[in-house]
Residue, then its C-alpha position, 0 to 999 in steps of 0.5 A: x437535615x429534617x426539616x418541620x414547618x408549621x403553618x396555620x393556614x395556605x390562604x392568603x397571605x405574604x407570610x404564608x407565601x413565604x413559608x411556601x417559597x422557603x420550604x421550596x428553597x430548603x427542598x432544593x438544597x436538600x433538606x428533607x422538609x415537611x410543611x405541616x398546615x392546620x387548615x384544610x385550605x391550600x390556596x398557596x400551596x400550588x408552587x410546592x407541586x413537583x418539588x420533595x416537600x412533603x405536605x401535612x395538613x392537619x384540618x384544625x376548624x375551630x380556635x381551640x384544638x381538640x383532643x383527636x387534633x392534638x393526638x394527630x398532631x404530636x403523632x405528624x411531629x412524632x412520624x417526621x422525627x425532625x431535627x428543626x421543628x420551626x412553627x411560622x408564626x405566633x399561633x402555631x408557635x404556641x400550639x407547637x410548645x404546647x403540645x410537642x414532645x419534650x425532645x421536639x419542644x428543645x428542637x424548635x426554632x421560632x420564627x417572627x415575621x412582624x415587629x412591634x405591634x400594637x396589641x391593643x388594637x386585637x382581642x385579649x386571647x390574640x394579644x396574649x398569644x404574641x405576648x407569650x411567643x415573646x417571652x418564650x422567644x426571649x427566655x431561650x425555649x428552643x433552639x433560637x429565634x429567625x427574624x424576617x426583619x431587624x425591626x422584628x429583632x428589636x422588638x422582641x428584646x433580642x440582639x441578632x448574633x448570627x448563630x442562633x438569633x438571625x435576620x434573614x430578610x423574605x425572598x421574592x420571586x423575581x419571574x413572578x414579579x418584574x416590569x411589564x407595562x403590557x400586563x399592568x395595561x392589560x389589567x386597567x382594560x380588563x377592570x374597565x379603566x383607561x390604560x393612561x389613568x393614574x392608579x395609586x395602590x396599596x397591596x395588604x390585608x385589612x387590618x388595623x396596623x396597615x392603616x388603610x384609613x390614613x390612605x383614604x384620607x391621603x388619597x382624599x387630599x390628592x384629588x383634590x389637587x388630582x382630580x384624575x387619579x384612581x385609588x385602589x386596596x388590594x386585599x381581604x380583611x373581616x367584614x367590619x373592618x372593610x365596612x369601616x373602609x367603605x364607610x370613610x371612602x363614602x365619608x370623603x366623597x371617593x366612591x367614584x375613584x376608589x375601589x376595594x377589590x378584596x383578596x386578588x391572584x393578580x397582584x403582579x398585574x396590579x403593581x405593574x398598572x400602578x403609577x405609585x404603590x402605597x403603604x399606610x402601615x402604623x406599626x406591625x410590619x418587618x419586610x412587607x412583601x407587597x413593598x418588595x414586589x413593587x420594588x421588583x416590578x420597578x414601581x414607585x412607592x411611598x411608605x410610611x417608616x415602620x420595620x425594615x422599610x428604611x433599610x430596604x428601599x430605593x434612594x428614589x422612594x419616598x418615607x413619611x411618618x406613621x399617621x401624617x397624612x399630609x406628608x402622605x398625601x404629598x409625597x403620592x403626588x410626588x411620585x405621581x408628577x415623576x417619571x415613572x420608569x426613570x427609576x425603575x432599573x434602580x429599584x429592580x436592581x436593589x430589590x434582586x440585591x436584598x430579596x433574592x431567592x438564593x440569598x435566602x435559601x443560603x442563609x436558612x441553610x447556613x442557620x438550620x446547620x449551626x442550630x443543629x450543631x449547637x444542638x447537638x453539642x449540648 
């Protein structure tokens, strides 16, 4: 099958690292795939090298598309003759109905890698973008709709049929991402800490659904009762948000045992120097990537319950409510007071059960073949 993925940009990103590994998969299976980027950065693209993806970057460096980047576009689109034309997230979801042929437009098949976000918390054009790729989703435009998560499904009002509405969950990479306590101790010398300090990490983006502030405020009553323990964000964001990071750790009295090390390659080193992973999120998320990863390095972790986090975790971790930051703060100094690696074999062995790269690579097959065949029966 002709394979189209459509992606904004090869920055950064846990969704942008999965369209990379599932083109990947697809390639392997193959599938004749091309994954088109509208953005000259290709920072993730490295693991496509070597493989028969073929990569189309279409350099879009303004918000609103011009007519030359349009024309280009429907001539890539035009050239791939693609039988599945799947646009990865709700941008490029648009762009694509947009400004696709008629025949390519029936060929789409939308993907949705959040859940139930609060769109008051963007800007009126971003908002109405997702609002948009809701509804388009939900009327039945194109061939169906791949979500990574069931929380994703239920937010968009659409019920997983297995056919043409599916759940098919994110894989990791399990060489990547496993237990290794010499590069996590590594990692601690390299940044200047002792290798027996208690690091608590939290991996995202600066964003407002991840609620880094309620970390900080957590992380805030933990040293009170832990005065030892290291705090850290792993992740880029805009430059306001990560002021307002600054200014509450500031605020809280944490400059000496917080760090915010911004956008970071090293990311399996972080996790595995982590006495506990952390995520805050209040809405937004389907299947976090970062709480997968920790998962195959064996981590601890404490999450709050949004997406898919209840169905994917380890019995061993800990859920909280969204924004309860006491119940947050005491389940880090749970974790913190465990045996770290007595529960590690557990939460590798769930994660290569539910993130498994084959796993995905057969169900994204399975689905590309039956929405194909619906096709062409209509």
């Amino acid at each position: 099958m002709r394979v189209t993925f459509v992606v904004r940009s090869l920055a950064t990103g846990g969704a942008e690292r999965q369209v990379v590994a599932t083109s990947r998969l697809l390639a392997e299976a193959g599938h004749d795939v091309r994954l088109v980027v509208l953005s000259s950065d290709l920072s993730l693209a490295t693991p496509l090298t070597g493989t028969k993806v073929r990569l189309v970057v279409i350099d879009k460096v303004s918000r609103w598309p011009t007519l030359n980047w349009i024309r280009r576009f429907r001539r890539v689109l035009r050239e791939a003759t693609p039988d599945i034309v799947c646009p990865w997230m709700p941008a490029e979801g648009l762009l694509t109905w947009l400004f696709a042929a008629g025949a390519q437009r029936r060929r789409i098949l939308w993907s949705v890698r959040t859940s139930h976000l609060d769109l008051s918390a963007y800007d009126r054009i971003t908002a109405l973008v997702f609002q948009l790729h809701r509804r388009l989703a939900r009327r039945g435009s194109g061939l169906g709709v791949v979500f990574n998560s069931f929380a994703g499904a239920d937010s968009y009002g659409i019920r997983p049929d297995g056919v043409i509405h599916r759940i098919i969950w994110n894989a990791i990479d399990f060489d990547a991402f496993r237990p290794d306590p010499s590069l996590g101790r590594k990692w601690l010398r390299e940044m200047g800490f002792s290798v027996t300090m208690p690091l608590v990490a939290s991996i995202g983006r600066i964003s407002p659904e991840k609620d880094h502030l309620a970390f900080i405020r957590a992380a805030y009553l933990v040293s009170q009762e832990a005065p030892s323990v290291h705090f850290a964000i792993a992740g880029g964001g805009a430059p306001a948000a990560t002021a307002r990071l600054v200014d509450a750790i500031r605020e809280h009295q944490l400059d000496s045992v917080f760090t915010l090390l911004g956008n970071r390659s090293d990311v399996s080193a972080i996790l595995n120097a982590a006495r506990v992973v952390v995520s805050s999120s209040r809405c937004g998320e389907g299947v976090q990537n970062a709480l997968a990863e920790a998962m195959a390095c064996g981590r601890p972790i404490v999450a709050t319950n949004v997406g898919d986090a209840a169905r994917f975790l380890a019995r061993c971790d800990v859920l909280v409510p969204p924004g309860d930051v006491r119940q947050l703060a005491d389940a880090i100094l749970k974790q913190l007071n465990m045996d770290n690696d007595e529960h590690a074999a557990e939460r590798l062995t769930r994660a290569r059960s539910c993130f498994s790269p084959a796993r995905m690579r057969m169900e994204w097959d399975d689905c590309i073949r039956s929405v194909s065949r619906m096709d062409d029966e209509i």
